[in-house]
C-alpha positions as CSV (number, residue, x, y, z in Angstrom):
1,X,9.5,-0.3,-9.9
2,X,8.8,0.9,-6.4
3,X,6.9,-2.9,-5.7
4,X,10.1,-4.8,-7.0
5,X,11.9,-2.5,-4.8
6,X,10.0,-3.1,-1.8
7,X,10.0,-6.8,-2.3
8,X,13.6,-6.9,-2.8
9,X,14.1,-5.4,0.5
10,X,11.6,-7.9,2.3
11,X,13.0,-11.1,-0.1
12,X,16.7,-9.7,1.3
13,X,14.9,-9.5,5.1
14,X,13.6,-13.0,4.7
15,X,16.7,-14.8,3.6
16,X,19.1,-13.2,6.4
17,X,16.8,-12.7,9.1
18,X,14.0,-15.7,8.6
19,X,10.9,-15.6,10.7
20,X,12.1,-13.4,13.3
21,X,11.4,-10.7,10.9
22,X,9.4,-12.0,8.2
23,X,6.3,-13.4,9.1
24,X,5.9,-16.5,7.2
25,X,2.8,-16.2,3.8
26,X,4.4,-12.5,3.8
27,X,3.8,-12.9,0.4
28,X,0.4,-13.1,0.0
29,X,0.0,-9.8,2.7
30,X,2.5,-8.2,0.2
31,X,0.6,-8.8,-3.1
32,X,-2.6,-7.7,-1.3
33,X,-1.4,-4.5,-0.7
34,X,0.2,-4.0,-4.1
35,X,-2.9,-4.7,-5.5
36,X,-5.0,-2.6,-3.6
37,X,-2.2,0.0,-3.5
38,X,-2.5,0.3,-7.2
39,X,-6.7,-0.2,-7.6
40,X,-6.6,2.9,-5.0
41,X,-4.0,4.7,-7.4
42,X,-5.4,4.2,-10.6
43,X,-9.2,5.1,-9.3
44,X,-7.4,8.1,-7.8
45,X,-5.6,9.1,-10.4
46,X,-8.5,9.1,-12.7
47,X,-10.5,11.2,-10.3
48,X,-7.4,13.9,-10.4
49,X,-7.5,14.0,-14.2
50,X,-11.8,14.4,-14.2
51,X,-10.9,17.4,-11.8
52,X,-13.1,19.6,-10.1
53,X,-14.6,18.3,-6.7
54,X,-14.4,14.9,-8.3
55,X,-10.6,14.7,-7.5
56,X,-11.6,15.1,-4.2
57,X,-13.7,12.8,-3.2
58,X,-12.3,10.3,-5.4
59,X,-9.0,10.5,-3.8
60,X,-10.1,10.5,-0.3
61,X,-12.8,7.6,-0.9
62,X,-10.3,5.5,-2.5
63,X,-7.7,6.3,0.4
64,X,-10.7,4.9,2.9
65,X,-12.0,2.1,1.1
66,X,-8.2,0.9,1.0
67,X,-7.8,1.8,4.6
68,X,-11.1,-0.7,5.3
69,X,-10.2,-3.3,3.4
70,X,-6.6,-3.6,4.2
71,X,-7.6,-3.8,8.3
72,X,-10.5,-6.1,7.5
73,X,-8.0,-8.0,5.6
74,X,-5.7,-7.7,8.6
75,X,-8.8,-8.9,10.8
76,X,-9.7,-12.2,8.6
77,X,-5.6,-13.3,8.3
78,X,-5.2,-12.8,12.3
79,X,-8.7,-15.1,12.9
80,X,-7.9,-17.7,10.4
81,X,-4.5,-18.4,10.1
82,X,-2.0,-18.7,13.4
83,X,1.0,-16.5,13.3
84,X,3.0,-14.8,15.3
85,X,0.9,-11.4,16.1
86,X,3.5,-8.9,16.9
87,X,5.7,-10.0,13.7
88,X,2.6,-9.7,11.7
89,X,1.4,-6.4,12.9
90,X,5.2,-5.1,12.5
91,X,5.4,-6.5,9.0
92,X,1.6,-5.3,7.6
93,X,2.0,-1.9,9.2
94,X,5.1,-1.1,7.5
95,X,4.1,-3.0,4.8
96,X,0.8,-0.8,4.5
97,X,2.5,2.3,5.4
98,X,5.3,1.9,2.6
99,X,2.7,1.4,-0.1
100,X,0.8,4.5,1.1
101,X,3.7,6.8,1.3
102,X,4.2,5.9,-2.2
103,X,0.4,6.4,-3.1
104,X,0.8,10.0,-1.6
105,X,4.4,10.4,-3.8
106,X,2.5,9.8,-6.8
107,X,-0.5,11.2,-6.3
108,X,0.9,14.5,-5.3
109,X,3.5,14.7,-8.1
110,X,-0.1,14.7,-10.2
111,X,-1.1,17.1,-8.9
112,X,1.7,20.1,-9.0
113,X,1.3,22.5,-11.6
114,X,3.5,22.2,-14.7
115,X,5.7,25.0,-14.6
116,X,5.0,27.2,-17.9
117,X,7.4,29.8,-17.7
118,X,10.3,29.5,-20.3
């Protein structure tokens, strides 16, 4: 839900404002993350429910790899294809930071106690 959100707002973004805001092949930066957003989440997320020290490193490794790939990614699109570099940085940055804050929501809503007092 929080993806279809997201790409609403930069679907919206790109249909008023055009290029000046939206870098064009947005998309493809967009599905990246969302996809490497969720691989991060789900490995995450099954390091939280193993528990123990495993929750740990599983959460930060998967935080770094994404980290890695996402500016390699960044790296390989600026080389090989020729956009505008300011729009793309503005538009993968908040792009990137959107899906993490999310990551972080989730993440930390797993791991609050239930509250067992009736």
């Amino acid at each position: 839900m929080y993806v279809s959100l997201l790409g609403a707002v930069a679907f919206y973004l790109e249909r008023t404002k055009g290029e000046e805001w939206i870098m064009p092949g947005y998309w493809l930066v967009f599905s990246f993350l969302a996809v490497l957003t969720w691989s991060a989440f789900v490995f995450s997320w099954i390091g939280i429910k193993k528990g123990g020290d495993f929750s740990i490193y599983s959460t930060l490794g998967a935080m770094i790899v994404k980290l890695l790939v996402a500016m390699s990614f960044a790296l390989i699109y600026l080389t090989k294809i020729n956009v505008d570099k300011m729009i793309f940085v503005i538009d993968f940055i908040s792009t990137y930071f959107f899906f993490s804050a999310f990551e972080m929501w989730a993440l930390l809503t797993n791991l609050r106690h239930p509250n067992k007092s009736k």
